[in-house]
N, CA, C and O of each residue as an XYZ file, in Angstrom:
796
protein
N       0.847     -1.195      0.000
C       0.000      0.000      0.000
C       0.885      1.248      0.000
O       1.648      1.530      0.924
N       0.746      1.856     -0.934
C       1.384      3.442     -1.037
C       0.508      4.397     -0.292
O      -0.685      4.594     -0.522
N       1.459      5.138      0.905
C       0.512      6.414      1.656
C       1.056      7.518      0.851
O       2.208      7.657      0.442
N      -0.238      8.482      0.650
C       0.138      9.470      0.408
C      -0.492     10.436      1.789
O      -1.544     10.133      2.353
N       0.349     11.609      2.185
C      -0.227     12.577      3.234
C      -0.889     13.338      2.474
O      -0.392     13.721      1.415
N      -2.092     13.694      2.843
C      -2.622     14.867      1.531
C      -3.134     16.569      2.738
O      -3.892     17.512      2.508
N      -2.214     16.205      4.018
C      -2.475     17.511      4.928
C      -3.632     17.570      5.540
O      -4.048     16.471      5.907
N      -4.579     18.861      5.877
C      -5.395     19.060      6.111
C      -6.639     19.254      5.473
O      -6.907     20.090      4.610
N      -7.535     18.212      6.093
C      -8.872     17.882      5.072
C      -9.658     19.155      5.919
O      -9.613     19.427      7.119
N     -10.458     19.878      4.698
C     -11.329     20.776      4.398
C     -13.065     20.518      4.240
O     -13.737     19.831      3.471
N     -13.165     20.794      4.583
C     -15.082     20.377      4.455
C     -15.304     20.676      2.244
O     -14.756     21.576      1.606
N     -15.941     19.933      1.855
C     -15.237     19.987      0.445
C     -14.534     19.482     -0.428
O     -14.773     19.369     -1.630
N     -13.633     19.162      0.166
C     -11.909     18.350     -0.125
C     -13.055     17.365     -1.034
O     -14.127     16.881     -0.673
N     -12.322     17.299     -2.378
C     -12.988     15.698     -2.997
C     -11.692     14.413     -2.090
O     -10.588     14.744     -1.659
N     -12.073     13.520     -2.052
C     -11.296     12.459     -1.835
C     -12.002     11.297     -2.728
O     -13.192     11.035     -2.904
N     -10.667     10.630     -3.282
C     -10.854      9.735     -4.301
C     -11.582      8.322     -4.309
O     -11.298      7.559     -3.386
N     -12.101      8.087     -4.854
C     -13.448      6.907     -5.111
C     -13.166      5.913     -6.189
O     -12.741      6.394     -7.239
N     -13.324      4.594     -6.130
C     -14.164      3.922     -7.314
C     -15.884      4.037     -7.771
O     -16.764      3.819     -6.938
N     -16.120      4.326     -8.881
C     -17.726      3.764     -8.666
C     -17.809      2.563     -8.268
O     -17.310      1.516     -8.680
N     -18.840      2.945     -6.987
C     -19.592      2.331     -6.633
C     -20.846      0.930     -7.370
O     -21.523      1.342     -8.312
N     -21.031     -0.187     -7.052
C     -22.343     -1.678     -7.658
C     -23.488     -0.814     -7.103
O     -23.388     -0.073     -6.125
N     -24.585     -1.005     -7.847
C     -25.523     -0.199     -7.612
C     -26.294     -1.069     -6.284
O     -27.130     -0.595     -5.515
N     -25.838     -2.226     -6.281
C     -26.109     -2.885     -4.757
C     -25.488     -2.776     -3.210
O     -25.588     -3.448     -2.184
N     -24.785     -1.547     -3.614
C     -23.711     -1.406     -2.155
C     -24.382     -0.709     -1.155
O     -25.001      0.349     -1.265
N     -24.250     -1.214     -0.434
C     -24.929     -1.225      1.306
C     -24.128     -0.332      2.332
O     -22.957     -0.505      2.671
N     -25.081      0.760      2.803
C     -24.193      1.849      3.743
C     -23.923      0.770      4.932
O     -24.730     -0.050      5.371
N     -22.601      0.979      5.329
C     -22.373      0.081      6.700
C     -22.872      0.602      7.807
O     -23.740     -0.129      8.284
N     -22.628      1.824      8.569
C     -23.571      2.537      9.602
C     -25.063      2.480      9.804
O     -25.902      3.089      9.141
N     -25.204      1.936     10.474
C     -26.719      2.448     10.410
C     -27.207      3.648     11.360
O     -28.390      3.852     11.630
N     -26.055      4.464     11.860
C     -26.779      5.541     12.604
C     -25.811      6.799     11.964
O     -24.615      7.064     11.842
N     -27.386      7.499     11.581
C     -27.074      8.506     10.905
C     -26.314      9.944     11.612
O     -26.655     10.119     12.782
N     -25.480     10.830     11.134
C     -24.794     11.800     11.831
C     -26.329     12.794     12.051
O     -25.926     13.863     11.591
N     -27.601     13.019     12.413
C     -28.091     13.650     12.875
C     -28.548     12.883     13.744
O     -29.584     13.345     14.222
N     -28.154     11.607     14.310
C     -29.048     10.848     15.419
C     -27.700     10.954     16.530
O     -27.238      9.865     16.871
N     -27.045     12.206     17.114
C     -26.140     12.990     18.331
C     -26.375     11.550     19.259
O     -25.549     10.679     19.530
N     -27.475     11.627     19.542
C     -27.680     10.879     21.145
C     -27.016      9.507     20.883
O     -26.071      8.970     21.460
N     -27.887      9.034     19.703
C     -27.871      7.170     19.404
C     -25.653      6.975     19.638
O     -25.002      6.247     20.388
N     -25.226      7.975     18.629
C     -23.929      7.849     18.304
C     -23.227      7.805     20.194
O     -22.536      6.879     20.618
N     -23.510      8.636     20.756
C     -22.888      9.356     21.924
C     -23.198      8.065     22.614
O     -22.304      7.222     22.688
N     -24.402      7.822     23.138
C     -24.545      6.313     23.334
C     -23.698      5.707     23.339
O     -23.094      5.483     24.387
N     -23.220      5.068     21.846
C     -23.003      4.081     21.540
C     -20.848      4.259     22.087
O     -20.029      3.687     22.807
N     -20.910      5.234     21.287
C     -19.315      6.149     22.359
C     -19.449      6.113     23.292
O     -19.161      4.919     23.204
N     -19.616      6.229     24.211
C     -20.172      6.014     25.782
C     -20.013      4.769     26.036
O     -18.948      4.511     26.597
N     -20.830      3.732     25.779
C     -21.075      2.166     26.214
C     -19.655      1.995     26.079
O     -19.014      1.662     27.076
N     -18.831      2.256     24.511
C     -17.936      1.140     24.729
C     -16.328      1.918     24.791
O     -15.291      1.423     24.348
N     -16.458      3.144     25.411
C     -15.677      3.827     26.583
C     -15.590      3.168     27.590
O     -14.468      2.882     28.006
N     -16.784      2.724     28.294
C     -16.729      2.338     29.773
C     -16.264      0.505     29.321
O     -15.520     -0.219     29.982
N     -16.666      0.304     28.594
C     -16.423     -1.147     28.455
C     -14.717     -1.400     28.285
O     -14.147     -2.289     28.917
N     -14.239     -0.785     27.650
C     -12.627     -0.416     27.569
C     -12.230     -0.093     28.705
O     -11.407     -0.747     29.346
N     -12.707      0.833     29.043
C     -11.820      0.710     30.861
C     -12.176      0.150     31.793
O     -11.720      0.442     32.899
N     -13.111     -0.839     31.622
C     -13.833     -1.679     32.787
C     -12.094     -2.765     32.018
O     -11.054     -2.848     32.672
N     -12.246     -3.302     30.839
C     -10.590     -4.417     30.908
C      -9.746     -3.467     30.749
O      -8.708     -3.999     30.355
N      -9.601     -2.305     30.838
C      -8.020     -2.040     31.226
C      -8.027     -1.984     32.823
O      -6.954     -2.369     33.286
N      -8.923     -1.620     33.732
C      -9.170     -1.488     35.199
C      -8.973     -2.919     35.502
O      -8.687     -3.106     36.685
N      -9.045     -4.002     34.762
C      -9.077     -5.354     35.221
C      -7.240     -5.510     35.188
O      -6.598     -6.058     36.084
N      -6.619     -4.866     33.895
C      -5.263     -5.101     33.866
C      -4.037     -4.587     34.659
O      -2.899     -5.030     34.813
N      -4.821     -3.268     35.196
C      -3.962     -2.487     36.189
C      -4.270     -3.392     37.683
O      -3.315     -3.547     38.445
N      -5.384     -3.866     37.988
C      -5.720     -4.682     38.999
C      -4.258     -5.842     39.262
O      -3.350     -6.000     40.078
N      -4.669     -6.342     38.231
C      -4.039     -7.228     38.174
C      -2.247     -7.119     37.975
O      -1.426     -7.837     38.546
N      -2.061     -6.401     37.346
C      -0.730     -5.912     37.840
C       0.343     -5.613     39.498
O       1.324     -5.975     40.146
N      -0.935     -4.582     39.415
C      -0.894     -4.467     41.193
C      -0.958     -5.561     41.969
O      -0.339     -5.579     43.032
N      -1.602     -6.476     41.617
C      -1.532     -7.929     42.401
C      -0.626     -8.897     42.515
O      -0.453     -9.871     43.246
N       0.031     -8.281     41.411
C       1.881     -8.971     40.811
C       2.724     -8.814     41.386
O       3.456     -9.673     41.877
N       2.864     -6.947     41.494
C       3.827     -6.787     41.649
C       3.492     -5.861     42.897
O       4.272     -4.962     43.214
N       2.286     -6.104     43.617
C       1.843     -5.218     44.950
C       2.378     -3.960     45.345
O       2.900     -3.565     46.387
N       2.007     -3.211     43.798
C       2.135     -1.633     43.677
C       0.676     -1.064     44.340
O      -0.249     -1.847     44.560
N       0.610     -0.096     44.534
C      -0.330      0.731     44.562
C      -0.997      1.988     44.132
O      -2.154      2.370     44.303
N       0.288      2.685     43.370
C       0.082      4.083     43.070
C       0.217      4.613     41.692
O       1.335      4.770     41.202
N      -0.950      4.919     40.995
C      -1.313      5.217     39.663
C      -1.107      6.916     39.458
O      -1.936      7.614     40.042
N      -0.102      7.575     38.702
C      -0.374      8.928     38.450
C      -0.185      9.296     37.519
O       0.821      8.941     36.905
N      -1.234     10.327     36.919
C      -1.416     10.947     35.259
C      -0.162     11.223     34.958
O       0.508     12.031     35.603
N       0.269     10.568     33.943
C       1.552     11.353     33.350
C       1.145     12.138     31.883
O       0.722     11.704     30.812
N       1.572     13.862     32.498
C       1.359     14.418     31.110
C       2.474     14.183     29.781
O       2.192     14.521     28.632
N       3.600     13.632     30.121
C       4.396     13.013     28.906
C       3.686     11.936     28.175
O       3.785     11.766     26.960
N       2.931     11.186     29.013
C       2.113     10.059     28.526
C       0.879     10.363     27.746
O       0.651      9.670     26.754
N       0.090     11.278     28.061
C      -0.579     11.919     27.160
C       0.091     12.562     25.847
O       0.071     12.115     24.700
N       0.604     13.569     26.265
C       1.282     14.344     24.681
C       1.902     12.497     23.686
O       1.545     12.459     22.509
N       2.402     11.711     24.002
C       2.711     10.195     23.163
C       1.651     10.264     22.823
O       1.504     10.822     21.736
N       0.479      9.797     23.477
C      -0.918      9.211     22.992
C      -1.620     10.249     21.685
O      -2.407      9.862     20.822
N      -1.058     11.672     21.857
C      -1.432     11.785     20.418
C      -0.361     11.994     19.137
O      -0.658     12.197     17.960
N       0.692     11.905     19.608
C       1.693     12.100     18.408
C       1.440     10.660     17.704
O       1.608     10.476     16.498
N       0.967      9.555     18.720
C       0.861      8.500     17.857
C      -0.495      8.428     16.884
O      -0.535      7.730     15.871
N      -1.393      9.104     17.263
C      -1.988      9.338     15.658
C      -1.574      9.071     14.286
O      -2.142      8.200     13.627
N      -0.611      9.771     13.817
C      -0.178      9.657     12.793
C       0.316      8.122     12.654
O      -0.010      7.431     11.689
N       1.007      7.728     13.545
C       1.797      6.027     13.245
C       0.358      5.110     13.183
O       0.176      4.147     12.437
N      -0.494      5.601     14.048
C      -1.865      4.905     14.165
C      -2.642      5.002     12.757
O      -3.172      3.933     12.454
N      -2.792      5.834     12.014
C      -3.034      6.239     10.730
C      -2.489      5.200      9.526
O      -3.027      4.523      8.650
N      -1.421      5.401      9.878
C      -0.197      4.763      8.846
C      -0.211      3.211      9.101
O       0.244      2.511      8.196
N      -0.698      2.582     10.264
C      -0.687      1.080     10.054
C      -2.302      0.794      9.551
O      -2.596     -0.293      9.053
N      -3.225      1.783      9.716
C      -4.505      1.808      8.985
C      -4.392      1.388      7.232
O      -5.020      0.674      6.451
N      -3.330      2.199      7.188
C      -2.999      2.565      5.515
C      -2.109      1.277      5.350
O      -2.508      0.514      4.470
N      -1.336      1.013      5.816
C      -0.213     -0.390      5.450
C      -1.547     -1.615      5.512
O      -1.721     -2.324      4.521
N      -2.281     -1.750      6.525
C      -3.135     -3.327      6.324
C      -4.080     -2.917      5.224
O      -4.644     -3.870      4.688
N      -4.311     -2.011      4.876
C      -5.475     -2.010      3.894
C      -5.283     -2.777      2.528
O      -6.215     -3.149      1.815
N      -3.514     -3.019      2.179
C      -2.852     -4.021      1.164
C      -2.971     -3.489      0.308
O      -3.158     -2.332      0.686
N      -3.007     -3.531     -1.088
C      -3.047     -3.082     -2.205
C      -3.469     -1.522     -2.773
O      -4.542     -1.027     -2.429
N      -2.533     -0.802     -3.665
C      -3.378      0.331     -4.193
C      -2.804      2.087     -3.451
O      -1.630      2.446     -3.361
N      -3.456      2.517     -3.223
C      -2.890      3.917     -2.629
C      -4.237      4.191     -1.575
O      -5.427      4.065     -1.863
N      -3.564      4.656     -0.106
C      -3.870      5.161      0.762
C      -3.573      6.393      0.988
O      -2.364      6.622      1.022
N      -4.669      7.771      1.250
C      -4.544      8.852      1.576
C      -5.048      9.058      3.174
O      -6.190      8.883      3.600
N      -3.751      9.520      3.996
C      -4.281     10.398      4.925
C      -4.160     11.781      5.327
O      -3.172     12.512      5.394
N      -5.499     11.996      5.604
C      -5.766     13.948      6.352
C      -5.446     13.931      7.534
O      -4.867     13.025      8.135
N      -5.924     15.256      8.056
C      -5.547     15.811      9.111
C      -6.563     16.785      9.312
O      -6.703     17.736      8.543
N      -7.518     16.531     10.641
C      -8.831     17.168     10.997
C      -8.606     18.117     12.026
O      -9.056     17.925     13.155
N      -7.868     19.245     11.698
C      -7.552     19.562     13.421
C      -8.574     20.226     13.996
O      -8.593     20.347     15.221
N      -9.612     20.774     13.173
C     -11.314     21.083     14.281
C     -11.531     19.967     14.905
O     -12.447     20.195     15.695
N     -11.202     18.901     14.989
C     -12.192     18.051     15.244
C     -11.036     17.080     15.932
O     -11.540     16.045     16.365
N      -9.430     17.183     16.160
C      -8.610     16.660     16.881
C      -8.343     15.273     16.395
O      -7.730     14.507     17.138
N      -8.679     14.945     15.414
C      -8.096     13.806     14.487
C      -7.796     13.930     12.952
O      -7.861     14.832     12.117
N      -7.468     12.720     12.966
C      -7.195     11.725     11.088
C      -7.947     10.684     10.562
O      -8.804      9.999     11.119
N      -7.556     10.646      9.501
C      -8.021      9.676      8.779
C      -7.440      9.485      7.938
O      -6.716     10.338      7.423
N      -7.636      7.626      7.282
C      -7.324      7.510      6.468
C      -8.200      7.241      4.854
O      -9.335      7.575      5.196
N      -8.292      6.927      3.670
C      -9.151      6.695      3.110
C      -8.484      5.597      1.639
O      -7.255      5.522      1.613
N      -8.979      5.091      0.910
C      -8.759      4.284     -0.320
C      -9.426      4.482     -1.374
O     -10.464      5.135     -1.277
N      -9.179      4.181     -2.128
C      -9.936      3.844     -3.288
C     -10.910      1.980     -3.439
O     -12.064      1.642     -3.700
N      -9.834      1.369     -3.156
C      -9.937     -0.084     -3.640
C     -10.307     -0.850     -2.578
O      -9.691     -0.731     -1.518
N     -11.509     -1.872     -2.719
C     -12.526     -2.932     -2.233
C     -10.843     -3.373     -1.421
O      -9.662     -3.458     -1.755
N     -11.981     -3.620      0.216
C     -11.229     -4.530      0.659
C     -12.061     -5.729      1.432
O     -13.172     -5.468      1.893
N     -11.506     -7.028      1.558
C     -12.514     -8.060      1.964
C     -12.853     -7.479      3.251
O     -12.519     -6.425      3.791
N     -13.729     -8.604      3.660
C     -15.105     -7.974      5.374
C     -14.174     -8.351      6.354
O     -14.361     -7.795      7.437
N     -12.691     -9.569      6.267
C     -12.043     -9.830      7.790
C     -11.188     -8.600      7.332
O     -11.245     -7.595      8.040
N     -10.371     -8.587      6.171
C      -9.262     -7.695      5.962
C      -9.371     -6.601      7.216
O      -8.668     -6.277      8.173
N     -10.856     -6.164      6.571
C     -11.131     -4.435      6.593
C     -11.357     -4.236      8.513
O     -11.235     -3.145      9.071
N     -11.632     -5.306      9.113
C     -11.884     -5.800     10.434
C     -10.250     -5.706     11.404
O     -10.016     -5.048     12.418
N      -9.244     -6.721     10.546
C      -8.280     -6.780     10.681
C      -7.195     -5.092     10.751
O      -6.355     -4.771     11.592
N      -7.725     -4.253      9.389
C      -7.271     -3.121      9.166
C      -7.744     -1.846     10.205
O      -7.013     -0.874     10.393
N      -8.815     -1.976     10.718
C      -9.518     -1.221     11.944
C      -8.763     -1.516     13.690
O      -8.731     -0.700     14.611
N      -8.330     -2.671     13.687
C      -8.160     -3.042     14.974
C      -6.327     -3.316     15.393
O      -5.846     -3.361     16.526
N      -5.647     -3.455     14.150
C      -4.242     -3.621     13.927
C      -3.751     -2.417     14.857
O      -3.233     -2.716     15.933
N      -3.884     -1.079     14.504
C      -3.307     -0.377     15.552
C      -3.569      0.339     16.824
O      -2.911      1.238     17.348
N      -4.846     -0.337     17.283
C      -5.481     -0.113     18.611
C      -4.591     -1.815     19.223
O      -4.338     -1.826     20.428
N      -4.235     -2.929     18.518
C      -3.454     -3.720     19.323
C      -2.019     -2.926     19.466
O      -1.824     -2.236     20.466
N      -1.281     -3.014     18.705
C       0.184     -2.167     18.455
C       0.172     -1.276     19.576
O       0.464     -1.511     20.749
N      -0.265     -0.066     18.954
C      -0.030      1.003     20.088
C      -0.910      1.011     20.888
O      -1.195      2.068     21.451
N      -1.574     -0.135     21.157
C      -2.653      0.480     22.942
C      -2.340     -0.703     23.729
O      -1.555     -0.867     24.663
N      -3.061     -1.408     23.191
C      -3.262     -2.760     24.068
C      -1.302     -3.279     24.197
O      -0.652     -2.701     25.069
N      -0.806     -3.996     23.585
C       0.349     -3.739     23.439
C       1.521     -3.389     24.354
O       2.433     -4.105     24.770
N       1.204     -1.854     24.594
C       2.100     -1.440     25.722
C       1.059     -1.532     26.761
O       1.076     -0.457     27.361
N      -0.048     -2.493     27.367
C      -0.636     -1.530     28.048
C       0.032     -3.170     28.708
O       0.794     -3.156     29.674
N      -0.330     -4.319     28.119
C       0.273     -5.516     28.282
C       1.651     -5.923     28.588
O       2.025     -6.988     29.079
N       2.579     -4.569     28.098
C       4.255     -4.755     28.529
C       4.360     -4.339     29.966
O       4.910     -5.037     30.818
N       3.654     -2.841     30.263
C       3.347     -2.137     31.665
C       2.198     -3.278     32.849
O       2.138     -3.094     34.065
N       1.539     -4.209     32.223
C       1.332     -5.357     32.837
C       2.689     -6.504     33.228
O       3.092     -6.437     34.390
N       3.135     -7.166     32.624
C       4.109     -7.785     32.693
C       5.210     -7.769     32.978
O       5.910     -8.769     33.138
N       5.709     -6.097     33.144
C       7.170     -5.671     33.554
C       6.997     -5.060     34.857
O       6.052     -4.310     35.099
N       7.979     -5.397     35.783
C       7.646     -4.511     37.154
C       8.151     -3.031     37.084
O       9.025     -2.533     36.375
N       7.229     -2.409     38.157
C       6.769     -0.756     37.682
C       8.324     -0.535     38.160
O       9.100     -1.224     38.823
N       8.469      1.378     37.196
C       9.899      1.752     37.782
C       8.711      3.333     37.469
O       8.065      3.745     36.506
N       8.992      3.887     39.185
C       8.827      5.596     38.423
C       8.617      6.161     37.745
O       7.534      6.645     37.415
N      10.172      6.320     37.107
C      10.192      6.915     35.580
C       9.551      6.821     34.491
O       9.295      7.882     33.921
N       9.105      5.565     33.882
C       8.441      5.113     32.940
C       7.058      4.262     33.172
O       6.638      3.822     32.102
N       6.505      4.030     33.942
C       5.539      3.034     34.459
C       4.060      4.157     34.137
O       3.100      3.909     33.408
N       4.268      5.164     34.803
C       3.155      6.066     34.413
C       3.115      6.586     33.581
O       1.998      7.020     33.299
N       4.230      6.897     32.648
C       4.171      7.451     31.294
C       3.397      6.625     30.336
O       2.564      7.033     29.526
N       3.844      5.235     30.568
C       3.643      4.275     29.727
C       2.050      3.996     29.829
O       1.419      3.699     28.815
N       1.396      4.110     31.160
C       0.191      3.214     31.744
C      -1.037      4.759     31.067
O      -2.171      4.706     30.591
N      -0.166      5.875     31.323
C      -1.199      7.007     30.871
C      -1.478      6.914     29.275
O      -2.607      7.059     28.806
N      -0.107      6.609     28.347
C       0.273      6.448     27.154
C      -0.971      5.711     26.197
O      -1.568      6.015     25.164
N      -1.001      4.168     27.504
C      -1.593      2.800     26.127
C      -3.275      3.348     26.942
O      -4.323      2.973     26.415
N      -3.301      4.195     28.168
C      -4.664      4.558     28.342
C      -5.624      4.547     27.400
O      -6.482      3.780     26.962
N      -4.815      6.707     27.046
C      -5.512      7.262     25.889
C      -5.430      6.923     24.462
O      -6.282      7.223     23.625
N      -4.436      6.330     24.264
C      -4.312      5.078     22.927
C      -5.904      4.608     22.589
O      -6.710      4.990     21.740
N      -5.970      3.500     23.764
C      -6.903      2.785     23.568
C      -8.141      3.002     23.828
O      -8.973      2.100     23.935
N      -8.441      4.516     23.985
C      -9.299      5.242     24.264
C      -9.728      5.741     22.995
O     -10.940      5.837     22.801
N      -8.582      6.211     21.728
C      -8.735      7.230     21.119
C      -9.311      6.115     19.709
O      -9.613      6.466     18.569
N      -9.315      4.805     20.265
C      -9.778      3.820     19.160
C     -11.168      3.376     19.043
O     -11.606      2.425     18.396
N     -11.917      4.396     19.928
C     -13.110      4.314     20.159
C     -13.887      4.102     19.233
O     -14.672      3.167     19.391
N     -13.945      4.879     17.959
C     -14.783      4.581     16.410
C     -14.401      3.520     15.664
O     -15.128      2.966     14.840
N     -12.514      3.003     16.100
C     -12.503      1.643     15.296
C     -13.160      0.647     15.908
O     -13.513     -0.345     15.270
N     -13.397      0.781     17.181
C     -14.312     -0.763     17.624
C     -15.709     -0.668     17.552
O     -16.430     -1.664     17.616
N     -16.226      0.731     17.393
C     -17.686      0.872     16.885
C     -17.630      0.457     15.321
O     -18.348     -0.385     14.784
N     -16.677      1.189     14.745
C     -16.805      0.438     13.004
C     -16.644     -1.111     13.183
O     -17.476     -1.854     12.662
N     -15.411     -1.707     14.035
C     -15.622     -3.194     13.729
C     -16.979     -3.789     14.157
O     -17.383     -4.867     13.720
N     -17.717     -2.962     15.110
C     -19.044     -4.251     15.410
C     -19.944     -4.059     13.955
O     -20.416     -5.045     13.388
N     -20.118     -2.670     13.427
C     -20.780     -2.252     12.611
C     -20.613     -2.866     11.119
O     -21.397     -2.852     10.170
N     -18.869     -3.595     11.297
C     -19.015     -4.658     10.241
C     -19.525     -5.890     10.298
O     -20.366     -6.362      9.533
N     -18.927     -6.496     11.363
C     -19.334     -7.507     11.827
C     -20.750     -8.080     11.934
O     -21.179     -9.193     11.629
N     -21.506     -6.737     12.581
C     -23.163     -6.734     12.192
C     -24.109     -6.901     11.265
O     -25.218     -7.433     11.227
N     -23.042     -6.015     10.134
C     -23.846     -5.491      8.883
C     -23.630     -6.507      7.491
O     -24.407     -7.265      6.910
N     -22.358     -6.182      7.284
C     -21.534     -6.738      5.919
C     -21.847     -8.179      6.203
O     -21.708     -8.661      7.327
N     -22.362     -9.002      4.943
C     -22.294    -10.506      4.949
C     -20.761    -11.263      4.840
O     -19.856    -10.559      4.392
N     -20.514    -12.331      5.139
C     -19.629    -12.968      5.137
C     -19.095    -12.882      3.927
O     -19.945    -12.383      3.189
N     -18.226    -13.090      3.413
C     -17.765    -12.843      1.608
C     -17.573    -11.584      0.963
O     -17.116    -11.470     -0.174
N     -17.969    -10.525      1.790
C     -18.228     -9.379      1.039
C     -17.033     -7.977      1.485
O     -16.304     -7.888      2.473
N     -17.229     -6.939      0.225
C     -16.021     -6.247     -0.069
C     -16.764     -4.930      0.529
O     -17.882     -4.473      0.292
N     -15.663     -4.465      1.444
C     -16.174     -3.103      2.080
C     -14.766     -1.462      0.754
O     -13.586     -1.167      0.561
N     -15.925     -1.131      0.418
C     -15.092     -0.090     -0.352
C     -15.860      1.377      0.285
O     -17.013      1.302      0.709
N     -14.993      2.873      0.304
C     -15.789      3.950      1.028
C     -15.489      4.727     -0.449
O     -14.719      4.587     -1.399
N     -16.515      5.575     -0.066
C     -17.300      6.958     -0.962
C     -17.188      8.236      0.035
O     -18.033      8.507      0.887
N     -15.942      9.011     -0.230
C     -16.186      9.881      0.741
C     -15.293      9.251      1.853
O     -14.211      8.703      1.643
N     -16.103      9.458      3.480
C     -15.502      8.738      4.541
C     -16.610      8.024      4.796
O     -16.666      7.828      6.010
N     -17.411      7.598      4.295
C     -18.223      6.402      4.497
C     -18.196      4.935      3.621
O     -17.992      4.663      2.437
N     -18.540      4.070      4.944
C     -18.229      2.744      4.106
C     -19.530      1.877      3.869
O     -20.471      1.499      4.567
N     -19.133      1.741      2.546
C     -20.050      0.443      1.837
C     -19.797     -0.958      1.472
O     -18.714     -1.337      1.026
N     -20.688     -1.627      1.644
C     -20.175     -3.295      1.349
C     -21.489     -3.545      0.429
O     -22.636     -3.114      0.305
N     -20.538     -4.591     -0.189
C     -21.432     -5.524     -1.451
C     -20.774     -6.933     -1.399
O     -19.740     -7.063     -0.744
N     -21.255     -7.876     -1.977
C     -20.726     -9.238     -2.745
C     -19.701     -9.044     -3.920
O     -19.654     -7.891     -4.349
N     -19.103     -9.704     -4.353
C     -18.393     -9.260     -5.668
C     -18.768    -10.703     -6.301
O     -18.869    -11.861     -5.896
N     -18.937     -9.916     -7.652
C     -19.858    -10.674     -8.537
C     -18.521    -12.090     -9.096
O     -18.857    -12.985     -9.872
C-alpha cells in the first residue's frame, strides 16, 4: 500500500473513489443527525474499555503489589503524536493500491481513506491492527514488567488514551461484523463505508 499525506482535510476536499455496484450497502446504520444514538453508543464502549483495562492495572498491582497510579502528562502528549503512526498502520493493512491520509484539526483527528474494495475480515483486521500495536500492546508490557517511576506512568497514561482514542474503530468493527455478509467487499465513498458481494 502506497501512503500518500494529503495535509489538512477541508469540508469539500474531494477524496478519491471507485464507482460504486448499484447494490452497495451503507455500513452505519446511525445517521450523523441521530447525536444521542452515536454518543450512546461512544459512551457504552468507553466504559467497556476501561472496565478491561481497570481489570489489567488490577491485576498488575496484584503482581507486583504496587499501589500508586499517576497521570503522566508526557504520557498523554505520546498518545497523540501516535496518531499519525496509528493512521499509517490503517494505511499499510489495507494491502493493495494507494492510501490517503488527512488531518482534521477542528475536530482533533485523522483519517485515512482508499480507493480499492477490501474483503469484510481484511477491513476488520485493518480497523483493529493499531489499537493492538499502540494500545493494548504497551498496556500488556506495563502489565508484565515490574513498575519503575520513571516510565511506568508514562507508559500506563500512554496505552490509556491510545486505547481510548480507538473508540470509532471498535464501533466500526461491530458495525461490520453486524452489517456486511460474510464474503463481502467493504469499499468507502467519501468517509463512508459500503459493502457488497463481488460478482
Amino acid at each position: 500500500m502506497k501512503i500518500m499525506f494529503r495535509g489538512i482535510y477541508k469540508e469539500g476536499t474531494p477524496l478519491m473513489y471507485n464507482p460504486l455496484p448499484s447494490d452497495a450497502v451503507k455500513i452505519s446504520q446511525r445517521e450523523e443527525n441521530e447525536f444521542l444514538g452515536i454518543t450512546k453508543s461512544i459512551g457504552f464502549v468507553i466504559i467497556l474499555v476501561t472496565v478491561f483495562f481497570a481489570f489489567f492495572v488490577l491485576l498488575s498491582y496484584y503482581i507486583y503489589e504496587c499501589s500508586v497510579v499517576r497521570f503522566s502528562f508526557p504520557g498523554l502528549l505520546l498518545s497523540f503524536v501516535a496518531a499519525i503512526p496509528h493512521e499509517c498502520l490503517h494505511a499499510k493493512a489495507m494491502g493493495r493500491g494507494t492510501a490517503d491520509i488527512y488531518i482534521v484539526p477542528r475536530d482533533l483527528r485523522a483519517f485515512v481513506i482508499t480507493a480499492e474494495p477490501i474483503s469484510r475480515m481484511r477491513f476488520v483486521f485493518m480497523l483493529l491492527l493499531p489499537n493492538v500495536l499502540l494500545g493494548w500492546l504497551p498496556l500488556f508490557i506495563w502489565v508484565a514488567t515490574p513498575h519503575h517511576e520513571t516510565y511506568s506512568n508514562a507508559l500506563l497514561t500512554y496505552a490509556f488514551f491510545t486505547i481510548i482514542m480507538g473508540v470509532l474503530d471498535y464501533l466500526s468493527t461491530w458495525d461490520i461484523l453486524r452489517n456486511a455478509s460474510p464474503g463481502s467487499v467493504i469499499q468507502f465513498k467519501d468517509e463512508t463505508a459500503y459493502w457488497y458481494l463481488p460478482k
